[in-house]
BAFI-3210 file (N, C-alpha, C; in Angstrom, 3 decimals, decimal comma, padded with zeros to 6 digits):
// residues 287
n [1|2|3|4|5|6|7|8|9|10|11|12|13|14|15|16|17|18|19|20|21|22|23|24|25|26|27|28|29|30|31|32|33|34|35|36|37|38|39|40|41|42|43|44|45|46|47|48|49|50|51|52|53|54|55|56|57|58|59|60|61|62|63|64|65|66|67|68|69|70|71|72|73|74|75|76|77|78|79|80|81|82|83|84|85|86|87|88|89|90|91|92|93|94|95|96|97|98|99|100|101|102|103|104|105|106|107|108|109|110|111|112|113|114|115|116|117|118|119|120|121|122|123|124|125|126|127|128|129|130|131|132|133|134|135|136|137|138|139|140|141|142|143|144|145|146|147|148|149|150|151|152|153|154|155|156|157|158|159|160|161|162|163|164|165|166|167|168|169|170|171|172|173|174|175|176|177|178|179|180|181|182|183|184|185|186|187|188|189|190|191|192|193|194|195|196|197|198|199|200|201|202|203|204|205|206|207|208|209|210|211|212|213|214|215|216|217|218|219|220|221|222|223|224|225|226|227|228|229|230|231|232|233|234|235|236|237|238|239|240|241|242|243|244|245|246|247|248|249|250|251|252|253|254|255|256|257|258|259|260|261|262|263|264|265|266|267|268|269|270|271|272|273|274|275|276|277|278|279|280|281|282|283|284|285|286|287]
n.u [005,872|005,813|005,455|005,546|005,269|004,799|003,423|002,553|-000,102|-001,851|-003,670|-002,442|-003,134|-002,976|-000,812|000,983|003,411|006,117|006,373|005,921|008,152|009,622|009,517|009,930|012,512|013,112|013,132|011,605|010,505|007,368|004,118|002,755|-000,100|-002,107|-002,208|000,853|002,037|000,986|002,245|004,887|005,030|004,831|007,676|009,321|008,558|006,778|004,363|001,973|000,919|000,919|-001,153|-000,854|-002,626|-002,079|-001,686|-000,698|-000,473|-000,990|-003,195|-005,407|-008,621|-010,551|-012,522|-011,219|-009,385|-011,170|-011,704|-008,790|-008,504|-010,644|-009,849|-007,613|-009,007|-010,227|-008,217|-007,574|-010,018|-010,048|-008,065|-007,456|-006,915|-004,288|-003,521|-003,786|-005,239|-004,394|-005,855|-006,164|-006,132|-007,189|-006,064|-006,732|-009,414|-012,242|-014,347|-012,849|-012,557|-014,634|-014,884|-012,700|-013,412|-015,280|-013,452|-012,220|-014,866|-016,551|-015,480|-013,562|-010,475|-007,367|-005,448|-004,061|-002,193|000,215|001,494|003,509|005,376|004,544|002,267|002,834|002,953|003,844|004,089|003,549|001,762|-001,689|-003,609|-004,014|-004,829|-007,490|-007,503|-005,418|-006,630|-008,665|-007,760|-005,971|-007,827|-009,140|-007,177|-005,564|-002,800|-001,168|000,672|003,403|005,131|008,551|011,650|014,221|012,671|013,775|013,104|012,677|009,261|009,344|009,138|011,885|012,029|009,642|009,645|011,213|012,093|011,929|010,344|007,544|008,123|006,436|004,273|003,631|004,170|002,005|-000,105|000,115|-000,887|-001,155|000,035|002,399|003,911|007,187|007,567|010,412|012,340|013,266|015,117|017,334|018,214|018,878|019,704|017,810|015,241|016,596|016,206|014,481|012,900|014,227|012,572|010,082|007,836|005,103|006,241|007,218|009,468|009,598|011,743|012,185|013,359|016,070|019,052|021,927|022,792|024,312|026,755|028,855|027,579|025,609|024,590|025,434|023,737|021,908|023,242|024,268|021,934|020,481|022,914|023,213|020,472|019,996|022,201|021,763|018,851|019,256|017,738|016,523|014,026|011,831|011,743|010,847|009,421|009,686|008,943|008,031|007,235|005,355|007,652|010,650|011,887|010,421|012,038|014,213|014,478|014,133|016,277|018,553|018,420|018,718|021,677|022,819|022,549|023,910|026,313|026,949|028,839|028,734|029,782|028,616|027,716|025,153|023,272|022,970|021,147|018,908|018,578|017,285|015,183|013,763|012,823|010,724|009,604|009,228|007,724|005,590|004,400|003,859|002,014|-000,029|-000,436|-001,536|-003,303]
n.v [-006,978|-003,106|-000,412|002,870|004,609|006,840|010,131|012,550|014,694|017,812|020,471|022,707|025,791|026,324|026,056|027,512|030,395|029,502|027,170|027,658|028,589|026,715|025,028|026,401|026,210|023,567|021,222|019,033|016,124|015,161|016,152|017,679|016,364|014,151|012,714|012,875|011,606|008,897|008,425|008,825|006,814|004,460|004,787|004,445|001,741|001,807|-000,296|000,252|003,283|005,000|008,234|011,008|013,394|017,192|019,600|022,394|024,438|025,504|026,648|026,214|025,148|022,535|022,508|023,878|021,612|019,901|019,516|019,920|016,576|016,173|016,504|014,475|011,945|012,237|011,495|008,975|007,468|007,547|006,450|003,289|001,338|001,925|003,796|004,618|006,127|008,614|011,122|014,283|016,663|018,552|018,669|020,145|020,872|021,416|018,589|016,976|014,401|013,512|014,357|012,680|010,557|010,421|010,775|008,382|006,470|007,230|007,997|006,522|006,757|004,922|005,927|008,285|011,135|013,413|016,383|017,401|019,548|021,165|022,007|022,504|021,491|018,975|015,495|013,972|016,014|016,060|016,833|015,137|012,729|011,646|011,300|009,721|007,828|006,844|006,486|004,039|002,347|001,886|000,296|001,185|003,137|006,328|008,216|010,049|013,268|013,124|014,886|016,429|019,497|021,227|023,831|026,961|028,813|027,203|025,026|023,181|021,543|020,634|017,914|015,773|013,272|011,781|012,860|010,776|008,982|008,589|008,800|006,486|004,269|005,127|004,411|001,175|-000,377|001,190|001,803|003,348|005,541|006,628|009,296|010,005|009,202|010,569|012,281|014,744|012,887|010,069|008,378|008,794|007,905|005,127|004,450|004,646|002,071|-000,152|-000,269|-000,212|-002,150|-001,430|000,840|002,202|003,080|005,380|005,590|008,234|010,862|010,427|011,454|013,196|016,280|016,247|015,328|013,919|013,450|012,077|009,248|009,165|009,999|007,910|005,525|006,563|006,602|003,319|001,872|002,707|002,390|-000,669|-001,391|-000,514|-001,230|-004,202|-004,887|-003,937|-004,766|-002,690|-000,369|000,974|001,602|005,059|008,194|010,812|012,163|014,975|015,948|015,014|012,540|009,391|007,814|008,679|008,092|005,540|004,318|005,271|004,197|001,128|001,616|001,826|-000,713|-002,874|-001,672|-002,665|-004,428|-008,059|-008,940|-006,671|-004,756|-004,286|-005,349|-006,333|-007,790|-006,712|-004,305|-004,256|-005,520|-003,832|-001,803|-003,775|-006,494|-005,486|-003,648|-004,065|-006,033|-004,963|-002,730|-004,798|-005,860|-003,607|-002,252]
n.w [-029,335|-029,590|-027,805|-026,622|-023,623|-023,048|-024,405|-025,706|-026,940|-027,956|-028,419|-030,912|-031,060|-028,604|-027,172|-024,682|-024,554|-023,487|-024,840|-027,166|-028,074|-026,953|-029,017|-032,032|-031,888|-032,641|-034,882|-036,874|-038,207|-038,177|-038,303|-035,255|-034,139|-034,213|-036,893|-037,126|-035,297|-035,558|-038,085|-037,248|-035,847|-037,882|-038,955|-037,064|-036,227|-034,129|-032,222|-031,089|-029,182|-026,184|-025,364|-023,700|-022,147|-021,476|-018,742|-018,896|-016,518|-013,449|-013,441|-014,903|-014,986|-014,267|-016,127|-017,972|-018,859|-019,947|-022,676|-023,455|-022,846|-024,376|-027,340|-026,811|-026,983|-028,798|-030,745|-030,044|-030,582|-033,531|-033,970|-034,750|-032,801|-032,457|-030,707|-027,040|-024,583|-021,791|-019,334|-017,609|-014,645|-012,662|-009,838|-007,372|-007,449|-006,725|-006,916|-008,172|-008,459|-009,279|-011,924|-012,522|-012,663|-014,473|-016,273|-017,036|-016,709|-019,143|-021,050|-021,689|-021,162|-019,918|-017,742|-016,219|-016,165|-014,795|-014,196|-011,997|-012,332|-014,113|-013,276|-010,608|-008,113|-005,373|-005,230|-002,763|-001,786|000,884|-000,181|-002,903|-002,040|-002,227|-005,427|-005,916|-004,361|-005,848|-008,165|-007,676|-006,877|-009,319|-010,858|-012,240|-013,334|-012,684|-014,616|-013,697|-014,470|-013,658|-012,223|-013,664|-015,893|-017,179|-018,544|-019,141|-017,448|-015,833|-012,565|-011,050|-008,890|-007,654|-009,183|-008,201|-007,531|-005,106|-003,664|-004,169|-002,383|-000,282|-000,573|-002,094|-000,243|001,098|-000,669|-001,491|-003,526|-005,815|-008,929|-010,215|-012,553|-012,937|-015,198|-017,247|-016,059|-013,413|-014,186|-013,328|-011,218|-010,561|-008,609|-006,685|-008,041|-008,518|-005,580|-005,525|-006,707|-005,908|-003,481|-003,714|-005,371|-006,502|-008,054|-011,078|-014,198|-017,101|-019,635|-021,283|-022,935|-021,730|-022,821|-024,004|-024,949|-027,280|-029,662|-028,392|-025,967|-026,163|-025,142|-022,681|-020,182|-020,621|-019,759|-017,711|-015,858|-016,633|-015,274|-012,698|-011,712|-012,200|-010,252|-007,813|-007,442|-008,780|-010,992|-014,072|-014,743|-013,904|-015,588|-018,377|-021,949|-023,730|-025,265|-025,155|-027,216|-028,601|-027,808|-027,697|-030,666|-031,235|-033,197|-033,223|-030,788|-029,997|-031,895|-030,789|-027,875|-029,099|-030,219|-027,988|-026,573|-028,428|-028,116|-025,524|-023,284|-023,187|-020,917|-018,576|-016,741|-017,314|-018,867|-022,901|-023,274|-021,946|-022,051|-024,608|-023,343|-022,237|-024,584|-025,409|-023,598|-021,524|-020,889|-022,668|-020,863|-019,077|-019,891|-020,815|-018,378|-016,963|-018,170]
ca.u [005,085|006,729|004,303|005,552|004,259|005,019|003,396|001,750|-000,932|-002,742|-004,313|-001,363|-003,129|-003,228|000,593|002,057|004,252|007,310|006,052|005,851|009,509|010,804|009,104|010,417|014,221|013,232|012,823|010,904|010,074|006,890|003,341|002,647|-000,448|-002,782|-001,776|001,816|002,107|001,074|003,191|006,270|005,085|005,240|008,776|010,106|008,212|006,213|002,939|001,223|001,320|-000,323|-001,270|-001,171|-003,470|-001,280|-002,209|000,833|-000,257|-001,923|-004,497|-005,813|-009,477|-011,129|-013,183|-010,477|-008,773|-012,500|-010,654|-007,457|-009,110|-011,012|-008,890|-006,466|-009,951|-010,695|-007,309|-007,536|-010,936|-009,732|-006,701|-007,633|-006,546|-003,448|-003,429|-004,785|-005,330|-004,429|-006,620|-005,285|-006,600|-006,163|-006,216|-006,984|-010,212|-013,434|-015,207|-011,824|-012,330|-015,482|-014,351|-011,940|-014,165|-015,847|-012,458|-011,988|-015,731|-017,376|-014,307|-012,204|-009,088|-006,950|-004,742|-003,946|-001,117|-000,043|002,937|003,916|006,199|004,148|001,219|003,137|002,573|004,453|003,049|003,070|000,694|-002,287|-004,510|-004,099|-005,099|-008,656|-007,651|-004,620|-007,094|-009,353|-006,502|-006,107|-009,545|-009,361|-006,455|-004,791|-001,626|-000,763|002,141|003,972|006,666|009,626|013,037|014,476|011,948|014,642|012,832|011,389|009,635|008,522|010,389|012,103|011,955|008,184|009,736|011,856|011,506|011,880|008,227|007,157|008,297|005,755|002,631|004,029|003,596|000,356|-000,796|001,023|-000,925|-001,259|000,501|003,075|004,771|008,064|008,249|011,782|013,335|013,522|016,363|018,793|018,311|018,646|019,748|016,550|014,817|016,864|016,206|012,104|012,839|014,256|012,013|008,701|007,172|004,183|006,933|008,095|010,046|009,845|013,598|012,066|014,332|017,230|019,488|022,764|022,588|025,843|027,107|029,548|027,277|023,855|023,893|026,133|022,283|020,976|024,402|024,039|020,368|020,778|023,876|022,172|019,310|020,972|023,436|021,059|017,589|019,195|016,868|016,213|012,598|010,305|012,127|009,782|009,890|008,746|009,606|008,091|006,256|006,052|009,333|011,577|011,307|010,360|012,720|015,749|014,712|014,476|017,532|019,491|018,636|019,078|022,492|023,521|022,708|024,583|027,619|027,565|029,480|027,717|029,676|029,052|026,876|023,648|023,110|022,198|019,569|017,859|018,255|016,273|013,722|012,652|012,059|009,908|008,961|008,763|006,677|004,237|004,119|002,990|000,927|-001,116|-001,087|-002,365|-003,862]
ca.v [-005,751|-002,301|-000,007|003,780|004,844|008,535|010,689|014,057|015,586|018,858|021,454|023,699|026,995|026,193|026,489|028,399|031,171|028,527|025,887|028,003|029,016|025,583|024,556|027,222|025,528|021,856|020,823|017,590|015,093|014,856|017,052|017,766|015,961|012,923|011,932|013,010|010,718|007,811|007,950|008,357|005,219|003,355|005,226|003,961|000,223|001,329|-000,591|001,246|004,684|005,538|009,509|011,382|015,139|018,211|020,831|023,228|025,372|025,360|028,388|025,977|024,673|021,199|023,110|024,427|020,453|019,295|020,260|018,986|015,446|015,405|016,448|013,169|011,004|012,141|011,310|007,324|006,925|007,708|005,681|002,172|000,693|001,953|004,418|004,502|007,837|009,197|012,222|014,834|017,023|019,546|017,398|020,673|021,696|020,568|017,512|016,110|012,857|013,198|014,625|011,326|009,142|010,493|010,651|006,797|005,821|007,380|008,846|005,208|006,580|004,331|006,338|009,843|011,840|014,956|017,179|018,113|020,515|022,748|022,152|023,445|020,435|018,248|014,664|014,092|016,620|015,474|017,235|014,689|011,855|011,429|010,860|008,527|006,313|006,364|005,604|002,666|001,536|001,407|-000,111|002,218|004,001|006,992|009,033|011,399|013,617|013,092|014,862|018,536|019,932|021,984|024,915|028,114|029,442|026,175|024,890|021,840|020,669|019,611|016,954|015,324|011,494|011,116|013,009|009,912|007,738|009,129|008,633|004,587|004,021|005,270|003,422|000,441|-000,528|002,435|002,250|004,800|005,414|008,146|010,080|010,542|008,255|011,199|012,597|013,464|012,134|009,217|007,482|008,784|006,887|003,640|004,064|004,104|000,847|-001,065|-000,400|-000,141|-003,161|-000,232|001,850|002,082|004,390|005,267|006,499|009,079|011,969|009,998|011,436|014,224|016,964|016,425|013,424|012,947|012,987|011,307|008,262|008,452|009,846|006,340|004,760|006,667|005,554|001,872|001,528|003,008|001,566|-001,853|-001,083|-000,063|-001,665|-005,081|-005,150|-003,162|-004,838|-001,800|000,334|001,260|002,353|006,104|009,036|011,951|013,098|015,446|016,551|013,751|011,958|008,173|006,915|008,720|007,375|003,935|003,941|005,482|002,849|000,212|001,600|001,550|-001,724|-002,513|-001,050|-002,688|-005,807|-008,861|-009,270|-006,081|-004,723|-003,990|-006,619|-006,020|-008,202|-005,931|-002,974|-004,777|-005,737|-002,142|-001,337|-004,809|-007,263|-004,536|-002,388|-004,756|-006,982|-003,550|-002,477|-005,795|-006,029|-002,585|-001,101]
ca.w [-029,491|-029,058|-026,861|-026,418|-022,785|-022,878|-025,602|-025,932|-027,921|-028,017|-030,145|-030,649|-030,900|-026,924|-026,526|-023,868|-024,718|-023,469|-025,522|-028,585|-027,936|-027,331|-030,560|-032,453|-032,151|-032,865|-036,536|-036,671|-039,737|-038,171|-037,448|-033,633|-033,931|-034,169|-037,610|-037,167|-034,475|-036,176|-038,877|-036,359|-035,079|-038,339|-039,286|-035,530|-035,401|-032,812|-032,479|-029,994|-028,552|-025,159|-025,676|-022,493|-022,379|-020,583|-018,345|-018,477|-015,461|-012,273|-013,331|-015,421|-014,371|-015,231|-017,199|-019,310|-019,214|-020,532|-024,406|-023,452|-023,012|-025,325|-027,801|-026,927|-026,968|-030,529|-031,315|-029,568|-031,341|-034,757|-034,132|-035,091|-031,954|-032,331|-030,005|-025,921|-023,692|-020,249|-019,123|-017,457|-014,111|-011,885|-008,370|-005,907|-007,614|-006,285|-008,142|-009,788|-008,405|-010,050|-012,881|-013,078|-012,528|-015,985|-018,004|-016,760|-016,990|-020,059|-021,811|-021,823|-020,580|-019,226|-017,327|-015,610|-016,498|-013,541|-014,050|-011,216|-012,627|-014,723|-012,297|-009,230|-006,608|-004,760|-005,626|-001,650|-001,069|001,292|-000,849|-003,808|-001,820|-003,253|-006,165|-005,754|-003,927|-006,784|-009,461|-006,896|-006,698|-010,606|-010,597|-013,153|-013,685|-012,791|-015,342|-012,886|-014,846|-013,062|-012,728|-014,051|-017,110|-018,377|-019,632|-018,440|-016,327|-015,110|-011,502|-011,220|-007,850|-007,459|-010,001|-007,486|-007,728|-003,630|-002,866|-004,267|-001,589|000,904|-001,866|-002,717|000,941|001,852|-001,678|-002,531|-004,629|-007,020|-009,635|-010,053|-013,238|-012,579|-016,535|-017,427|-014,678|-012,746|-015,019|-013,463|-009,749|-011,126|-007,075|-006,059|-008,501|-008,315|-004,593|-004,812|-007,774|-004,794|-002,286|-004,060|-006,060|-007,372|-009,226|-012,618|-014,811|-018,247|-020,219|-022,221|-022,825|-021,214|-023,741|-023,832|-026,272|-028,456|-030,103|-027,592|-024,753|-026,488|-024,936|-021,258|-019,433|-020,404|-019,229|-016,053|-015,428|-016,572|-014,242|-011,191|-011,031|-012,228|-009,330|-006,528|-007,283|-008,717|-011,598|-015,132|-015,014|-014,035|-016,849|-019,781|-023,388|-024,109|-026,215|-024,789|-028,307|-029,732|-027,689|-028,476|-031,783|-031,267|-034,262|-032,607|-028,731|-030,206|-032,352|-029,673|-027,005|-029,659|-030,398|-026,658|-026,573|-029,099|-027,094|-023,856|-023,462|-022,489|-019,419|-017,805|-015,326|-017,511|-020,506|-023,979|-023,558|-020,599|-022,842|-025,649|-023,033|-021,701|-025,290|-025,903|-022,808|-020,109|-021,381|-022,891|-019,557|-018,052|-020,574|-020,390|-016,610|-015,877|-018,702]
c.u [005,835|005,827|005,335|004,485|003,962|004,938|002,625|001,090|-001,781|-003,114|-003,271|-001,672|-003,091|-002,105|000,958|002,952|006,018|007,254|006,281|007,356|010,241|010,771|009,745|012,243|014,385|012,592|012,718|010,396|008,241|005,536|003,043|001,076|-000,880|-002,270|000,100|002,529|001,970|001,809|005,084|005,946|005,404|006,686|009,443|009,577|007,757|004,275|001,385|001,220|-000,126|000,236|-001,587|-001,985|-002,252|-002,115|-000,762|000,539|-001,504|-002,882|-005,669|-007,014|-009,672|-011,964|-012,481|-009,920|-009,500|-011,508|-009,970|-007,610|-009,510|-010,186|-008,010|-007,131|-010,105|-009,686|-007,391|-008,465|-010,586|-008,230|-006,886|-007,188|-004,835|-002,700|-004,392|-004,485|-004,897|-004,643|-005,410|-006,215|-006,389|-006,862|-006,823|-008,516|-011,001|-014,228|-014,096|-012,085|-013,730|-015,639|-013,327|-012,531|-015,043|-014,951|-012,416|-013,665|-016,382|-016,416|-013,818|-011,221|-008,584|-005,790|-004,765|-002,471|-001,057|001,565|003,300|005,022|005,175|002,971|001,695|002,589|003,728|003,827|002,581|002,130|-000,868|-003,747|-004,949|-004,372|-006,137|-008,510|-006,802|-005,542|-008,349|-008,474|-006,558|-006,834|-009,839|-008,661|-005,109|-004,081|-001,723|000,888|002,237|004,933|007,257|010,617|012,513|013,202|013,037|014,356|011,974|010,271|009,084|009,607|010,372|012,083|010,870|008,350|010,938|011,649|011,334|010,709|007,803|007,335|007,088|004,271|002,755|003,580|002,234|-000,754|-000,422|000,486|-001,582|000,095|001,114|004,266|005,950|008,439|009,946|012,746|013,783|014,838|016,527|019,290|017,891|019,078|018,541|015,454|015,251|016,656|014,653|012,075|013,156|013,595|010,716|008,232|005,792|004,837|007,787|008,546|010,107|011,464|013,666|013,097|015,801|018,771|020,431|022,513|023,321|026,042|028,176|029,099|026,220|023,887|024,577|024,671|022,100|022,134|023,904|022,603|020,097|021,431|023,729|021,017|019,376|021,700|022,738|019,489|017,882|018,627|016,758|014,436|011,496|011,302|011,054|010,061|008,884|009,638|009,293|007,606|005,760|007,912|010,454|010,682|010,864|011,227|013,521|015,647|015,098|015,458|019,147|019,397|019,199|020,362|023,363|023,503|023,594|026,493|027,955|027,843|028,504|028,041|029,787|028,096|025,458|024,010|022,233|020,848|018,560|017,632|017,129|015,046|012,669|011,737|010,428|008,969|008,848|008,092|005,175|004,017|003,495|002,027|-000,288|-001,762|-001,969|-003,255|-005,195]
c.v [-004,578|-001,316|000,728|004,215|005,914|009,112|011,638|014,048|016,655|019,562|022,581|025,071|027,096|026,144|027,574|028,945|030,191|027,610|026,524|028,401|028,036|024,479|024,947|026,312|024,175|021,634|019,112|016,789|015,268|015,755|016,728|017,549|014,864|011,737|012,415|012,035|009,194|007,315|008,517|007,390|004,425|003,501|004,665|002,953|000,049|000,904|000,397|002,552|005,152|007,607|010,072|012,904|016,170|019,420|021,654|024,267|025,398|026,237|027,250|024,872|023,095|021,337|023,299|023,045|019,877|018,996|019,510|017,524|014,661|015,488|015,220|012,200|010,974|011,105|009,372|006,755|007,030|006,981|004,154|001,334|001,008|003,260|004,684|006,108|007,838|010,608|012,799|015,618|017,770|018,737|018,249|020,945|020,679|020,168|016,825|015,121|012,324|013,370|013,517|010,209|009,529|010,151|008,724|006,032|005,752|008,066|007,734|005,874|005,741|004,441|007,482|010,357|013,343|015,152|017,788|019,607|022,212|023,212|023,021|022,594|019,841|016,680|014,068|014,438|015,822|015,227|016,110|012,812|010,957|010,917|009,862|007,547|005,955|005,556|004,526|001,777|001,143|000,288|000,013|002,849|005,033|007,836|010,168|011,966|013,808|013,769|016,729|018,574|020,647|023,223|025,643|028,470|028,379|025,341|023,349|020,858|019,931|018,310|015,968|013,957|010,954|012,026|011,962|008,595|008,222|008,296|006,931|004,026|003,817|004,504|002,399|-000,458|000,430|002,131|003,413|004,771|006,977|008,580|010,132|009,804|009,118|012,080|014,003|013,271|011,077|007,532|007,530|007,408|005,249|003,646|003,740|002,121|-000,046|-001,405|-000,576|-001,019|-002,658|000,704|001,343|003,057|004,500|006,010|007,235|010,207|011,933|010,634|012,542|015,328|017,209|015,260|012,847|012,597|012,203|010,489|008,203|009,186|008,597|005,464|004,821|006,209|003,758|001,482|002,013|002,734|000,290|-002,107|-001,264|-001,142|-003,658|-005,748|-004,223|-003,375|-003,822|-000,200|000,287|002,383|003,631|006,916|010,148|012,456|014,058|016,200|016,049|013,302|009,973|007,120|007,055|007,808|006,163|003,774|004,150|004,091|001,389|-000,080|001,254|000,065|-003,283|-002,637|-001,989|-004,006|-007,075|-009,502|-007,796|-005,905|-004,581|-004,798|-006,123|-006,007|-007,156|-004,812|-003,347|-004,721|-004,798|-001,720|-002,376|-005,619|-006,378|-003,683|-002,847|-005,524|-005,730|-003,492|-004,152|-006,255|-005,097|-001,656|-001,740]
c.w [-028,869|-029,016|-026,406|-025,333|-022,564|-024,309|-025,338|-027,051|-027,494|-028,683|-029,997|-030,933|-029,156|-026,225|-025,579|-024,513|-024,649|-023,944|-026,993|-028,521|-027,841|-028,553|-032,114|-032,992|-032,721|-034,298|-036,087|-037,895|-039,358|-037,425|-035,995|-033,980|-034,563|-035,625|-037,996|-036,228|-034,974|-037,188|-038,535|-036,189|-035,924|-039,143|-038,022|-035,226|-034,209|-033,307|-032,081|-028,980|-027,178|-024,959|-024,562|-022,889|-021,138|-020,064|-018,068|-017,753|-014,223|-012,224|-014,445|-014,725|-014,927|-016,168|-018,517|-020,039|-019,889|-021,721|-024,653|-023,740|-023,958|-026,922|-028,431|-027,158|-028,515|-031,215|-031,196|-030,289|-032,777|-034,999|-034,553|-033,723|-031,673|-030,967|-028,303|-025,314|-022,176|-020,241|-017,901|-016,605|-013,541|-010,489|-007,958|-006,668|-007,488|-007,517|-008,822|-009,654|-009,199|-011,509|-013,327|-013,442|-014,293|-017,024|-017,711|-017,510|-018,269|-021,055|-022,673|-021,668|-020,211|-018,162|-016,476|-015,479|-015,197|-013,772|-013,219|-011,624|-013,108|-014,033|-010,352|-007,825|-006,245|-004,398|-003,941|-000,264|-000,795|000,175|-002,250|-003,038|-002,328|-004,710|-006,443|-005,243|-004,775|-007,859|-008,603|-007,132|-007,957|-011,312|-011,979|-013,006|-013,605|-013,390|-014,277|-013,996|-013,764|-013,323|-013,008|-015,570|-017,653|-018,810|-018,798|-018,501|-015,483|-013,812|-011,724|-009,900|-007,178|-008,197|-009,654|-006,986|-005,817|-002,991|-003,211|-003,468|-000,689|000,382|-002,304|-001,364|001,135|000,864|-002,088|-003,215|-006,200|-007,741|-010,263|-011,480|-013,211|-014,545|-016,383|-016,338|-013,734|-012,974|-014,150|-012,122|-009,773|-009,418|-006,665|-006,765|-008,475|-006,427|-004,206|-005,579|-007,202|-004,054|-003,015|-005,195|-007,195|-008,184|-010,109|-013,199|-016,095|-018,509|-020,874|-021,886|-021,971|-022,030|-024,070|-025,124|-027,365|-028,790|-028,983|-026,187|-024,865|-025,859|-023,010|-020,122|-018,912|-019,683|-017,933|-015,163|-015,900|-015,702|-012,859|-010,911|-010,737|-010,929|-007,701|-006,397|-007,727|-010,752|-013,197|-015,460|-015,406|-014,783|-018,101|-020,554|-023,661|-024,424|-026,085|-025,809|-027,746|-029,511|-027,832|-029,980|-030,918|-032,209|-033,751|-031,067|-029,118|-030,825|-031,574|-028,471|-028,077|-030,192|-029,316|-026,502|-026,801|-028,872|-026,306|-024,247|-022,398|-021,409|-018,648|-016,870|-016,244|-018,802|-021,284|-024,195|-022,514|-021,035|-023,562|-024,640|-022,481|-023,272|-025,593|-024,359|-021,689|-020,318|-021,802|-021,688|-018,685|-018,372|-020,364|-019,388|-016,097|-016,442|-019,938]
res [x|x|x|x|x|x|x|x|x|x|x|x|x|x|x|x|x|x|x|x|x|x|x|x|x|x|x|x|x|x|x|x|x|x|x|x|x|x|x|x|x|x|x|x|x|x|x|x|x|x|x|x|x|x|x|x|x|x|x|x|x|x|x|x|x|x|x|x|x|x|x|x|x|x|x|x|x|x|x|x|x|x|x|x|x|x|x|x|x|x|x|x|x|x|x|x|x|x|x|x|x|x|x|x|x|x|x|x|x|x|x|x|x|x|x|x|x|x|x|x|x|x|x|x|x|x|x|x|x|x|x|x|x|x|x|x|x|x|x|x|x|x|x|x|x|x|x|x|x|x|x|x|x|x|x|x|x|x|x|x|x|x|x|x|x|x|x|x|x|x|x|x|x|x|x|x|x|x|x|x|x|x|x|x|x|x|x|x|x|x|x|x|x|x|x|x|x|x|x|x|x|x|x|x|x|x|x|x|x|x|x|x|x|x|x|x|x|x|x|x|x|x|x|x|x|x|x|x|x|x|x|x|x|x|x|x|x|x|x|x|x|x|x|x|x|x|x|x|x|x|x|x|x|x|x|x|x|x|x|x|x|x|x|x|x|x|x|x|x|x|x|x|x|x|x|x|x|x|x|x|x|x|x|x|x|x|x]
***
């Protein structure tokens, strides 16, 4: 079974000014929503797509996220099973944990998605404790984006994979998934993948922007985590929809694969299994 853990949807009159601008450049086979998504999935052999909701800015209330939510809910219920949800919050505003406890209880979410980036936190902060020890108590996944965003005017250092050592600690057993492997402090991340038994990383957007650099990212994050943590296990398959394609992520890893020789430091087979047995062994354990 091949189970995409990183995916977007929203109602795109609700774009940000920098969203409609980095949209603008990207030509895509496929519509930016609900049923554009699904038929990437059966153009890229993916079975299952877990659909995360976005809040792209910290002005944005739980009121305003209500939308966002539901939105990604419509989308999971009209999916045949083929599609699951992670809700989406603003941590500092009074009632979220109650406000979670709805997208989890009466929503079906199975998740919680937090960008530190476009949200403007630091996933360390005390303030987000409440609700880490609810995700806990549920015993559900939290999606962090991890790593540089790339694109203005949004900062990149709240997306710094080593605030997350502080937050693995004080929860270990929260479930902590790092977006993007923390691209491209990619030591940091193989240094939480050692130490922390609660973190995982998806490889979305692992990926150079030219043909001659497309695939040495994923090199450099296979071979450092490989290197440092021992392991490729808590690696997982995602594509970042609608901002990556899902046909190219998967044909790209499947080409690297492909590549690497079967005596070197990261094996074919361990590539194959992020897209297939590590992702579903997650997905079934925690979601």
């Amino acid at each position: 079974m091949v189970i995409d853990i990183h995916s977007h949807l929203w109602p795109m009159d609700r774009n940000p000014e920098a969203m409609r601008q980095y949209f603008q450049n990207r030509n895509s086979r496929f519509a930016f929503d609900a049923d554009g998504l699904l038929a990437s999935m059966e153009a890229a052999g993916i079975d299952l797509t877990v659909v995360s909701a976005l809040a792209f800015g910290p002005e944005l209330t739980n009121r305003d996220i209500r939308g966002l939510n539901q939105y990604v809910a419509d989308a999971v219920r009209h999916s045949q099973g083929k599609l699951q949800g992670f809700c989406t919050l603003n941590p500092f505003e009074e009632g979220s944990v109650d406000f979670l406890r709805s997208c989890i209880e009466d929503e079906g979410f199975v998740g919680l998605k937090l960008h530190c980036n476009m949200q403007r936190f630091y996933p360390n902060d005390e303030r987000l404790d409440p609700v880490y020890r609810q995700m806990q108590e549920y015993g559900k996944p939290i999606l962090f984006h991890s790593g540089g965003i790339g694109v203005r005017p949004y900062g990149d250092i709240y997306g710094r994979p080593v605030y997350m050592d502080e937050t693995a600690l004080k929860f270990p057993e929260l479930k902590i998934i790092l977006g993007h492997a923390g691209r491209i402090w990619y030591e940091e991340t193989a240094m939480l993948l050692r130490k922390h038994p609660n973190i995982y990383a998806d490889i979305s957007t692992n990926f150079g922007k030219t043909g001659e650099t497309l695939n040495w990212p994923m090199q450099q994050l296979l071979q450092t985590v490989k290197g440092w943590a021992g392991s490729t296990g808590h690696l997982l398959f995602g594509s970042d929809f609608p901002f990556y394609e899902q046909t190219a992520t998967r044909e790209n890893l499947e080409a690297l694969a492909d590549q690497l020789p079967d005596g070197g430091l990261v094996k074919p087979a361990e590539v194959r299994q992020i897209i297939t047995t590590n992702t579903e062994a997650f997905f079934h354990k925690f979601i």
